[in-house]
CHARMM-style PDB file with segment names, atoms N, HN, CA, C and O in Angstrom:
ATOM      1  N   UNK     1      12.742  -9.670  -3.850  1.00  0.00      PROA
ATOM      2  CA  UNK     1      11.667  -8.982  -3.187  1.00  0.00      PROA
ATOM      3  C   UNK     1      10.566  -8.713  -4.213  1.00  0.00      PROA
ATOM      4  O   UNK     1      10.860  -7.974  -5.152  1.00  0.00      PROA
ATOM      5  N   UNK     2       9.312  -9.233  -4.146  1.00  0.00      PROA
ATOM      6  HN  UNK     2       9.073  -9.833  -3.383  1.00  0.00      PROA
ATOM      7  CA  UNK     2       8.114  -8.811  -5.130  1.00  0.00      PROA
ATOM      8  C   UNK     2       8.235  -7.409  -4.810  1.00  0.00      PROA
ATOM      9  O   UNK     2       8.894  -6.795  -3.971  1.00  0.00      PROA
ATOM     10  N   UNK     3       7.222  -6.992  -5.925  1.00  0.00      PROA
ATOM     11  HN  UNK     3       6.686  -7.491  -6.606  1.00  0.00      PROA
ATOM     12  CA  UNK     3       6.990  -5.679  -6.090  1.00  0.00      PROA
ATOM     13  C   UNK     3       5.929  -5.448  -6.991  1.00  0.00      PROA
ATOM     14  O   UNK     3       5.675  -6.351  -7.788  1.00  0.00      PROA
ATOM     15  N   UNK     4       5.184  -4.292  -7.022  1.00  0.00      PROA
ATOM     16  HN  UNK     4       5.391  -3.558  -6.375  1.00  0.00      PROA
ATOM     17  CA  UNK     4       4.102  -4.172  -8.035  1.00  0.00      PROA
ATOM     18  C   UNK     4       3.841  -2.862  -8.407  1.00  0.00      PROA
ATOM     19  O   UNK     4       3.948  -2.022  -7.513  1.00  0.00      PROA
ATOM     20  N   UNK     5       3.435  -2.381  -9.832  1.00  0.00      PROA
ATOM     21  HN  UNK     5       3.348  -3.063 -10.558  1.00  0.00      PROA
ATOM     22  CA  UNK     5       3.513  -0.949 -10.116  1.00  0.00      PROA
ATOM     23  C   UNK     5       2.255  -0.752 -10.099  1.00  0.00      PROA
ATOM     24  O   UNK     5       1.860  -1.272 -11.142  1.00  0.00      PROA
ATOM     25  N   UNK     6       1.370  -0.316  -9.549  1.00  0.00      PROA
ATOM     26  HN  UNK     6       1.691   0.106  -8.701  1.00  0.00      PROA
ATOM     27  CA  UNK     6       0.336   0.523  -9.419  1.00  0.00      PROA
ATOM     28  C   UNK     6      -0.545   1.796  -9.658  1.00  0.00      PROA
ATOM     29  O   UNK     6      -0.493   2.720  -8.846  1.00  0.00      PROA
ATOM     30  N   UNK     7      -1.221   1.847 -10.580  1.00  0.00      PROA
ATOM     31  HN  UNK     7      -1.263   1.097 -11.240  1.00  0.00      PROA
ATOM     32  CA  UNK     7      -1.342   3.732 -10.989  1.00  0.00      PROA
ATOM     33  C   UNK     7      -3.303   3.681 -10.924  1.00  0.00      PROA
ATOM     34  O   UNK     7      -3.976   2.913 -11.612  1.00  0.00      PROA
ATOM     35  N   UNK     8      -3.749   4.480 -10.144  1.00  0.00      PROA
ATOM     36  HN  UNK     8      -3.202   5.104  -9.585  1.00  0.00      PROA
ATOM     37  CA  UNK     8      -4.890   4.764 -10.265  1.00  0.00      PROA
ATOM     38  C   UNK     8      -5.577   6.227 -10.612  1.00  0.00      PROA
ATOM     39  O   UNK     8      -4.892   7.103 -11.141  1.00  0.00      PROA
ATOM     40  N   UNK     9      -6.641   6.393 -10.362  1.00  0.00      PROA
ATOM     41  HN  UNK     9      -7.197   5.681  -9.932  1.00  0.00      PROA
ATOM     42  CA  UNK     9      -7.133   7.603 -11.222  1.00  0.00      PROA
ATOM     43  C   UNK     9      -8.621   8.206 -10.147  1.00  0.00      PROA
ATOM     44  O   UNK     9      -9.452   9.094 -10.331  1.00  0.00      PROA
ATOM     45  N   UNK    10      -8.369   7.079  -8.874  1.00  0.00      PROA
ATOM     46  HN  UNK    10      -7.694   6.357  -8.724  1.00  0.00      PROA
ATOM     47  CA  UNK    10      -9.063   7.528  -7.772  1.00  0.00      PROA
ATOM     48  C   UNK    10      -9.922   6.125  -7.661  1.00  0.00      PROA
ATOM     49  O   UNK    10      -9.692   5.328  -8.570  1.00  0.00      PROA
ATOM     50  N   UNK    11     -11.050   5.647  -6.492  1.00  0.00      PROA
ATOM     51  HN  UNK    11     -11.236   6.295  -5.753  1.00  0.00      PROA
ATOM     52  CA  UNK    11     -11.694   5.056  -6.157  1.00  0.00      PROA
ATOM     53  C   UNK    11     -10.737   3.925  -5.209  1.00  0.00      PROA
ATOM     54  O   UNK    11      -9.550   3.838  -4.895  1.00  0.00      PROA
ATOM     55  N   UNK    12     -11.734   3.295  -5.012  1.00  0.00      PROA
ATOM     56  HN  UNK    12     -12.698   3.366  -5.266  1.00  0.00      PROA
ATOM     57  CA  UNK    12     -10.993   2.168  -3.709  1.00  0.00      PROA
ATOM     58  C   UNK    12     -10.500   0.849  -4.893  1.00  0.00      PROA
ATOM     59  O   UNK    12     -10.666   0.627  -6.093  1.00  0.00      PROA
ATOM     60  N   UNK    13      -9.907   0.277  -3.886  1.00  0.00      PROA
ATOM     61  HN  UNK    13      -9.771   0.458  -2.912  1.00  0.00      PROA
ATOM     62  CA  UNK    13      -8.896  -1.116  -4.436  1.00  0.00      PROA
ATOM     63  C   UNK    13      -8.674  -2.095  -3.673  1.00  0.00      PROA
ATOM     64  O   UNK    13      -8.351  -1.736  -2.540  1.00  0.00      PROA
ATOM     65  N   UNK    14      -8.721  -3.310  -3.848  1.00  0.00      PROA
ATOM     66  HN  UNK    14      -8.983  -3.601  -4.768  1.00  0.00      PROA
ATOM     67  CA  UNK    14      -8.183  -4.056  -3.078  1.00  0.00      PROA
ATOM     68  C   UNK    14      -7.053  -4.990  -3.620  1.00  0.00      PROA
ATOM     69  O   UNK    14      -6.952  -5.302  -4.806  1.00  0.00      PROA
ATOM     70  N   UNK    15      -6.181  -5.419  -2.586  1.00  0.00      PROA
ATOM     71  HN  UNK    15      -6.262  -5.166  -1.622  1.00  0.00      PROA
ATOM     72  CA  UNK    15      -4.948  -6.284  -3.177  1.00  0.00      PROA
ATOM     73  C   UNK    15      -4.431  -7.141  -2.138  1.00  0.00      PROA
ATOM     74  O   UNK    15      -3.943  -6.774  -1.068  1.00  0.00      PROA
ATOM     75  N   UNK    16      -4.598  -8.406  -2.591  1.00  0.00      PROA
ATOM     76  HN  UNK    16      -4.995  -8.704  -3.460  1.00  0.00      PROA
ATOM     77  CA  UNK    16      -4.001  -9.496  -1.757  1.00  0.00      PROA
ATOM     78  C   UNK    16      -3.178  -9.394  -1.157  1.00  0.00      PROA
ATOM     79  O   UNK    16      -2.375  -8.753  -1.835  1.00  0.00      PROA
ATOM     80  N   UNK    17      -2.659  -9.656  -0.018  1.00  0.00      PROA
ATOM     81  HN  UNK    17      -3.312 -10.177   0.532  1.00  0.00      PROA
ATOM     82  CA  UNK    17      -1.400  -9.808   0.437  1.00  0.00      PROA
ATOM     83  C   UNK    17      -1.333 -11.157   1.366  1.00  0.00      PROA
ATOM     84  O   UNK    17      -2.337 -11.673   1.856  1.00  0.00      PROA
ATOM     85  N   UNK    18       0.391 -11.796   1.583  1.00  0.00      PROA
ATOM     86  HN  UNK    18       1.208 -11.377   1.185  1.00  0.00      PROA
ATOM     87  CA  UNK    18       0.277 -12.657   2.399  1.00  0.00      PROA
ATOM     88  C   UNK    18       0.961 -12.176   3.538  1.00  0.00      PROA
ATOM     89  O   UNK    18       1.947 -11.444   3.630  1.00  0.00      PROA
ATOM     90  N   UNK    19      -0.132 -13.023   4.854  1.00  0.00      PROA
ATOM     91  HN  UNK    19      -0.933 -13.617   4.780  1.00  0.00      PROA
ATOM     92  CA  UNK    19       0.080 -12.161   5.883  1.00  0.00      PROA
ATOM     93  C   UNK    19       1.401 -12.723   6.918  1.00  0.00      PROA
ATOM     94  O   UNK    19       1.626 -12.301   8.052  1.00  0.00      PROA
ATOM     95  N   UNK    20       2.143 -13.731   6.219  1.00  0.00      PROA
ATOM     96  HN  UNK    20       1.960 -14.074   5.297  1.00  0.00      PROA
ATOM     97  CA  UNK    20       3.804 -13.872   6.584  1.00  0.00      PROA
ATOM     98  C   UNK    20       4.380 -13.084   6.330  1.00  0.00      PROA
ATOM     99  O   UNK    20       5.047 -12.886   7.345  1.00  0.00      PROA
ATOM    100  N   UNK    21       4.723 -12.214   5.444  1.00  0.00      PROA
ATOM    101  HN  UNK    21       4.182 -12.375   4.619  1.00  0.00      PROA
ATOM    102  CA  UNK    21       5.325 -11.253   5.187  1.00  0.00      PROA
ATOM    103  C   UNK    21       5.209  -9.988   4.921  1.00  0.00      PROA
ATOM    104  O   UNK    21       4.197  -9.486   4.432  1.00  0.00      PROA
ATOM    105  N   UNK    22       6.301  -9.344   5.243  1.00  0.00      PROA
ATOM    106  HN  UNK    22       7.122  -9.752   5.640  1.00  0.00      PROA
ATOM    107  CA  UNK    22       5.791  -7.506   5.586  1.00  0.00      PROA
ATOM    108  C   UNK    22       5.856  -7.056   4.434  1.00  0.00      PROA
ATOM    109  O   UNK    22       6.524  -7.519   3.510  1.00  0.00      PROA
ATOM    110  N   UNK    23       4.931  -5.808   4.417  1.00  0.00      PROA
ATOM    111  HN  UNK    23       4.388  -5.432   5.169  1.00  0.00      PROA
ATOM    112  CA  UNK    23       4.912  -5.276   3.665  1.00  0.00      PROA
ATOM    113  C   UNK    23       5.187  -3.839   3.510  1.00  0.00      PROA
ATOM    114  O   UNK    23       5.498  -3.556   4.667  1.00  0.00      PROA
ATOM    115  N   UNK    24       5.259  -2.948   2.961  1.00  0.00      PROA
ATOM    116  HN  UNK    24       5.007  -3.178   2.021  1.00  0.00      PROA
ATOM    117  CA  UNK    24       5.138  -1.645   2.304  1.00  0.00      PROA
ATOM    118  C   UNK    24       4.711  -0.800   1.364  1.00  0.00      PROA
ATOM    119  O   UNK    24       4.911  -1.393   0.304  1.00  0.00      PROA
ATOM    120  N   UNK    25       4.242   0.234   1.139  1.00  0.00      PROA
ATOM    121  HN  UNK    25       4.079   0.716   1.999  1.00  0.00      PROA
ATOM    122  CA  UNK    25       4.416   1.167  -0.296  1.00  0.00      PROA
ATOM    123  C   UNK    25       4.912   2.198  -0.016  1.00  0.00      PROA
ATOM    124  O   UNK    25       5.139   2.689   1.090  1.00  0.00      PROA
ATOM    125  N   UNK    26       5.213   2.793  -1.627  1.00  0.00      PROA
ATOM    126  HN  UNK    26       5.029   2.395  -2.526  1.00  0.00      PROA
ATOM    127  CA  UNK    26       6.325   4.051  -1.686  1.00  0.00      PROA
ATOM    128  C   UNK    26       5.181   4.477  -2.699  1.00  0.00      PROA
ATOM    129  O   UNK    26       4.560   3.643  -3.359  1.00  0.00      PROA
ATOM    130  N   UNK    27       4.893   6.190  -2.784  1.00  0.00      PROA
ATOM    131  HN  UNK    27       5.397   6.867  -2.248  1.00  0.00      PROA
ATOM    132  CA  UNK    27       3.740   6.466  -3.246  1.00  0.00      PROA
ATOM    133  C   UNK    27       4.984   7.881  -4.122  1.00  0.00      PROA
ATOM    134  O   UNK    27       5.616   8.848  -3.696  1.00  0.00      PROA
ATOM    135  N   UNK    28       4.805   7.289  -5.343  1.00  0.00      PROA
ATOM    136  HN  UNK    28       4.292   6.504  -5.689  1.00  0.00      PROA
ATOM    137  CA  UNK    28       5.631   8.234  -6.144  1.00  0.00      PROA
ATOM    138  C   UNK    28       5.444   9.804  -6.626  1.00  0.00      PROA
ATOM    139  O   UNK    28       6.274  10.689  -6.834  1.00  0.00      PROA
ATOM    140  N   UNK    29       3.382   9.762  -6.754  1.00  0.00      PROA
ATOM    141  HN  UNK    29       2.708   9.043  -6.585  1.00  0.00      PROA
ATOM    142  CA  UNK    29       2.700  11.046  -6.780  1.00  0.00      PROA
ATOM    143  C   UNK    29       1.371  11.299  -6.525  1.00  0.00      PROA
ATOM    144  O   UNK    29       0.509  10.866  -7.289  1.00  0.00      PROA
ATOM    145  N   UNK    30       1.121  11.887  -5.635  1.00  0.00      PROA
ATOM    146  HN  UNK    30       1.821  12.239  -5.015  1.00  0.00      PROA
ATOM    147  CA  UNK    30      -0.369  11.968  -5.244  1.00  0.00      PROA
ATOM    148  C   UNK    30       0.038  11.240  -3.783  1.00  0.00      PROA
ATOM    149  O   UNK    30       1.076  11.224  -3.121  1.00  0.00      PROA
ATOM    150  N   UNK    31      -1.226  10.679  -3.619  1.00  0.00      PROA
ATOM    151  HN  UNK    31      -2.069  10.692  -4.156  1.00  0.00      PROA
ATOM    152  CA  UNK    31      -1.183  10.098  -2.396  1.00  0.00      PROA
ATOM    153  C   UNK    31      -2.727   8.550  -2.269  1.00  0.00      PROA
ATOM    154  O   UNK    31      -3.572   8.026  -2.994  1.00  0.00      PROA
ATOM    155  N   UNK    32      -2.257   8.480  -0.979  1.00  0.00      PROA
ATOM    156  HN  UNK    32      -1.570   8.906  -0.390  1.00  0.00      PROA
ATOM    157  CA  UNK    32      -3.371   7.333  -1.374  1.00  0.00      PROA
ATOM    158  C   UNK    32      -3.780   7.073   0.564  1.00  0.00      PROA
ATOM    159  O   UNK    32      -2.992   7.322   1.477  1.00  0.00      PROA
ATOM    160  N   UNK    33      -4.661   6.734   0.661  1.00  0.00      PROA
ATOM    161  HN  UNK    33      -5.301   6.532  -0.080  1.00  0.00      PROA
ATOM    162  CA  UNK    33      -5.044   5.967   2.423  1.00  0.00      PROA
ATOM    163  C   UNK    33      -5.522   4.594   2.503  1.00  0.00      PROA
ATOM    164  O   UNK    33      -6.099   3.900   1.666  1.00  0.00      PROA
ATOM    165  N   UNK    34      -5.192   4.383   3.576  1.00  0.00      PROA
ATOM    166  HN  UNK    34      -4.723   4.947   4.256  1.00  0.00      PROA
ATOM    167  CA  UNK    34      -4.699   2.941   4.261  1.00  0.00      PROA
ATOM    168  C   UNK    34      -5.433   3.083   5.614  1.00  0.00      PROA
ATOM    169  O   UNK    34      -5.340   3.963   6.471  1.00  0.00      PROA
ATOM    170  N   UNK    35      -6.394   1.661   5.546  1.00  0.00      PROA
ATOM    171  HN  UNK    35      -6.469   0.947   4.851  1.00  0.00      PROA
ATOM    172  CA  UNK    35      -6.800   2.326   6.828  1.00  0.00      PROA
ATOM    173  C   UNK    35      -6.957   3.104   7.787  1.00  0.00      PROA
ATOM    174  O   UNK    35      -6.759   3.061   9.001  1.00  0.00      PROA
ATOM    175  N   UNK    36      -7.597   4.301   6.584  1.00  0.00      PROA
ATOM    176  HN  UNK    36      -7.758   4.336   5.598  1.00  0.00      PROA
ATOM    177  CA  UNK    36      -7.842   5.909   7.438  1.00  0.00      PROA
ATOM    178  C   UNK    36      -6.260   6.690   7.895  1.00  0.00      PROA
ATOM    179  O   UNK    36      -6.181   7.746   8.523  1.00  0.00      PROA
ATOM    180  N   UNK    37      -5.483   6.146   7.568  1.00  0.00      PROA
ATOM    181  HN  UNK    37      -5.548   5.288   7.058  1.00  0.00      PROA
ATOM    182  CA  UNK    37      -4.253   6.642   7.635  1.00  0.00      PROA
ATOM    183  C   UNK    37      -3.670   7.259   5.787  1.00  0.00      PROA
ATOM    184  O   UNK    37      -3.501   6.505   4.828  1.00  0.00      PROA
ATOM    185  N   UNK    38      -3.498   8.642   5.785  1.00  0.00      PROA
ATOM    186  HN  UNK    38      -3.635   9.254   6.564  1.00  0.00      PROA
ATOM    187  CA  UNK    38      -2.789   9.315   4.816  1.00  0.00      PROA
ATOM    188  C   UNK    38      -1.295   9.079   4.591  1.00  0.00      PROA
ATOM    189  O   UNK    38      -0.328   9.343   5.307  1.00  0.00      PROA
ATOM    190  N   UNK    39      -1.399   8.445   3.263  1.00  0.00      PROA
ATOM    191  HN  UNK    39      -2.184   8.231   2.682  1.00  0.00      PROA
ATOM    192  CA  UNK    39       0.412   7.775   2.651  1.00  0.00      PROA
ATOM    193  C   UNK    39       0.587   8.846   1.872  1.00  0.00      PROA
ATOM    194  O   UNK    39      -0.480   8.854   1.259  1.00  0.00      PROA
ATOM    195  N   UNK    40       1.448  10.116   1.321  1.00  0.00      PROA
ATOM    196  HN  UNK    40       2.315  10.109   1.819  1.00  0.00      PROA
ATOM    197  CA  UNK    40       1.873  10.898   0.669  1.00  0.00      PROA
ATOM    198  C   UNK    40       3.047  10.346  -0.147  1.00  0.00      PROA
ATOM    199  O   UNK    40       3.277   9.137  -0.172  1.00  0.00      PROA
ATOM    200  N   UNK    41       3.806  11.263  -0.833  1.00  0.00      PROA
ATOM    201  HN  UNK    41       3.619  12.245  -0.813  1.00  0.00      PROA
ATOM    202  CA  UNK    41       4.916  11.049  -1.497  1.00  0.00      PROA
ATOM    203  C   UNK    41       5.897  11.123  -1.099  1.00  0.00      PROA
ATOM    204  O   UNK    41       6.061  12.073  -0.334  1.00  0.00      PROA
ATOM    205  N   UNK    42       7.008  10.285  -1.337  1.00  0.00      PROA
ATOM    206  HN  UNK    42       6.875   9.513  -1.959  1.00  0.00      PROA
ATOM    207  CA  UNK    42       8.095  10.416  -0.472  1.00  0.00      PROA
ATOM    208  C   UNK    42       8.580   8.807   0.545  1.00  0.00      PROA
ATOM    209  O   UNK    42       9.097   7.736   0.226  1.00  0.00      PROA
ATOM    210  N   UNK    43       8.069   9.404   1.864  1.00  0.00      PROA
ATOM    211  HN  UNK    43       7.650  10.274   2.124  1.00  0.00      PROA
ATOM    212  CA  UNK    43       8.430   8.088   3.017  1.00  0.00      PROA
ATOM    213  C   UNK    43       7.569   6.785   2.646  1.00  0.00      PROA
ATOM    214  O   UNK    43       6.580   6.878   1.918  1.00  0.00      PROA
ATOM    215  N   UNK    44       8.001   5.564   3.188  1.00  0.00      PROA
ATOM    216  HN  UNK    44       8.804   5.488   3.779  1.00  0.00      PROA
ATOM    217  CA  UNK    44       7.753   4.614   2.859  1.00  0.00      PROA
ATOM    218  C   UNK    44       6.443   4.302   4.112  1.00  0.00      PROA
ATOM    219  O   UNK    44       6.294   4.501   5.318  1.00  0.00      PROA
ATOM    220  N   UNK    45       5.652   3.694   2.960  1.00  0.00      PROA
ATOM    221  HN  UNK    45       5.773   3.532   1.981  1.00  0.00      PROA
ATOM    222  CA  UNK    45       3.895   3.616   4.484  1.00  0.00      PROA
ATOM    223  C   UNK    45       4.529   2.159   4.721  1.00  0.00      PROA
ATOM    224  O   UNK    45       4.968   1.483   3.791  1.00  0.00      PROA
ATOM    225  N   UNK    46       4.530   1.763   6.010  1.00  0.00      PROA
ATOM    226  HN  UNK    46       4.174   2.312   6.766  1.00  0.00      PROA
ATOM    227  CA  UNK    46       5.444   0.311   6.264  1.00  0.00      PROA
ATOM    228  C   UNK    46       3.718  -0.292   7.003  1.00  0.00      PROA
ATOM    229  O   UNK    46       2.915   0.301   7.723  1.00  0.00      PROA
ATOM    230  N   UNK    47       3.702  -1.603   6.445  1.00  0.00      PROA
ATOM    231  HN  UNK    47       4.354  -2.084   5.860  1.00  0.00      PROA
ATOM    232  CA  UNK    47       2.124  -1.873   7.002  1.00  0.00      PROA
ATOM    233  C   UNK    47       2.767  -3.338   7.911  1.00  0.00      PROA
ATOM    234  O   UNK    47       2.000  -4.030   8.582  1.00  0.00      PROA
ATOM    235  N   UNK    48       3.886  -3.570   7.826  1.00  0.00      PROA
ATOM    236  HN  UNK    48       4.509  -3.008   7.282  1.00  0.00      PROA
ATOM    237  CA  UNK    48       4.601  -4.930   8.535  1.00  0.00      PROA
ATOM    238  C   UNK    48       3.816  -5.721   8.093  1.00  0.00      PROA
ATOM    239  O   UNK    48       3.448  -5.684   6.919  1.00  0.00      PROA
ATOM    240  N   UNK    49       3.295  -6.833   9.185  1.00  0.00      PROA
ATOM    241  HN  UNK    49       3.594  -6.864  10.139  1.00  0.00      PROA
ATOM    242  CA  UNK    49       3.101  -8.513   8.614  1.00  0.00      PROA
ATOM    243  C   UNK    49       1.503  -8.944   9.130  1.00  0.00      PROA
ATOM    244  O   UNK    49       0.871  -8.068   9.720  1.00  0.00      PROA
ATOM    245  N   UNK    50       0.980 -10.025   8.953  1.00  0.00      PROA
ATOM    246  HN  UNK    50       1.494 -10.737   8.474  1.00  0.00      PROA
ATOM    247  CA  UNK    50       0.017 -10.408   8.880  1.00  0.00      PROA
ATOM    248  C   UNK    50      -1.333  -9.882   8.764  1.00  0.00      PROA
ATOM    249  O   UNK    50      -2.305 -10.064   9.498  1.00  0.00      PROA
ATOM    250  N   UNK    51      -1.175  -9.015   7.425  1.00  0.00      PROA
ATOM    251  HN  UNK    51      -0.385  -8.868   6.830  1.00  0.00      PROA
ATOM    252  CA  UNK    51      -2.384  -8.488   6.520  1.00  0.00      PROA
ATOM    253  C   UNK    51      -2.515  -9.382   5.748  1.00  0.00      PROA
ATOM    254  O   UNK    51      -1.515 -10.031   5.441  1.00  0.00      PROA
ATOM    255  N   UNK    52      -3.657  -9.670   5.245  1.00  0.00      PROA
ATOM    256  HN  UNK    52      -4.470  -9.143   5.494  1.00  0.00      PROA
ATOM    257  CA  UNK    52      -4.277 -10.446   4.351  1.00  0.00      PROA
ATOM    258  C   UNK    52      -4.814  -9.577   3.378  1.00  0.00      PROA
ATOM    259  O   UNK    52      -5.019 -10.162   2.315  1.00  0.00      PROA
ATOM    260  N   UNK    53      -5.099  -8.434   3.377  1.00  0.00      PROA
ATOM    261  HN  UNK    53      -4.932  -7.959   4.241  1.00  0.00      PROA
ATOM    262  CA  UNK    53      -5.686  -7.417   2.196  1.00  0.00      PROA
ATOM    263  C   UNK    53      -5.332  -5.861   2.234  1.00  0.00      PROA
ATOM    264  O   UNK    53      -5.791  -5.217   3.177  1.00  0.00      PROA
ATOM    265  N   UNK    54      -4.631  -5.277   1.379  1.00  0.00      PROA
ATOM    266  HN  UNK    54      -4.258  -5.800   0.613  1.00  0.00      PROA
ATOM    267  CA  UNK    54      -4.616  -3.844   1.695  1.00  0.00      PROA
ATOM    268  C   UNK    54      -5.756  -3.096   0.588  1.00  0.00      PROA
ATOM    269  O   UNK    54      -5.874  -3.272  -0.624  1.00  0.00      PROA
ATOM    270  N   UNK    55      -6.513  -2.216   1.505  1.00  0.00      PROA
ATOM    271  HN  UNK    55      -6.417  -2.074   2.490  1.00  0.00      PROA
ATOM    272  CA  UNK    55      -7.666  -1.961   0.493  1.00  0.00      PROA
ATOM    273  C   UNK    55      -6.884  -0.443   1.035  1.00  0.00      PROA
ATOM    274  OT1 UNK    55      -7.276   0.641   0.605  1.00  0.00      PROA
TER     275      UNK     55
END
């Protein structure tokens, strides 16, 4: 299973994804949003399949 470690310090981002396969993040501290949707710490933000970009 890929995976990627991620640490920011605020502002927007973008990151490829392929849109065959699902995806997720697990947000270890702080928090972060996803298409106007709030990901906190803890539960897993599940974004499933055919995204092409998670900004």
């Amino acid at each position: 299973m890929p995976a990627a470690d991620l640490n920011s310090c605020g502002g927007a981002a973008a990151f490829p994804l392929r849109p065959a396969f699902e995806h997720a993040v697990l947000v270890l501290d702080g928090g972060l949003t996803v298409d106007g949707q709030e990901v906190g710490p803890g539960p897993l933000g599940y974004f499933g399949a055919g995204r092409d970009v998670l900004t």
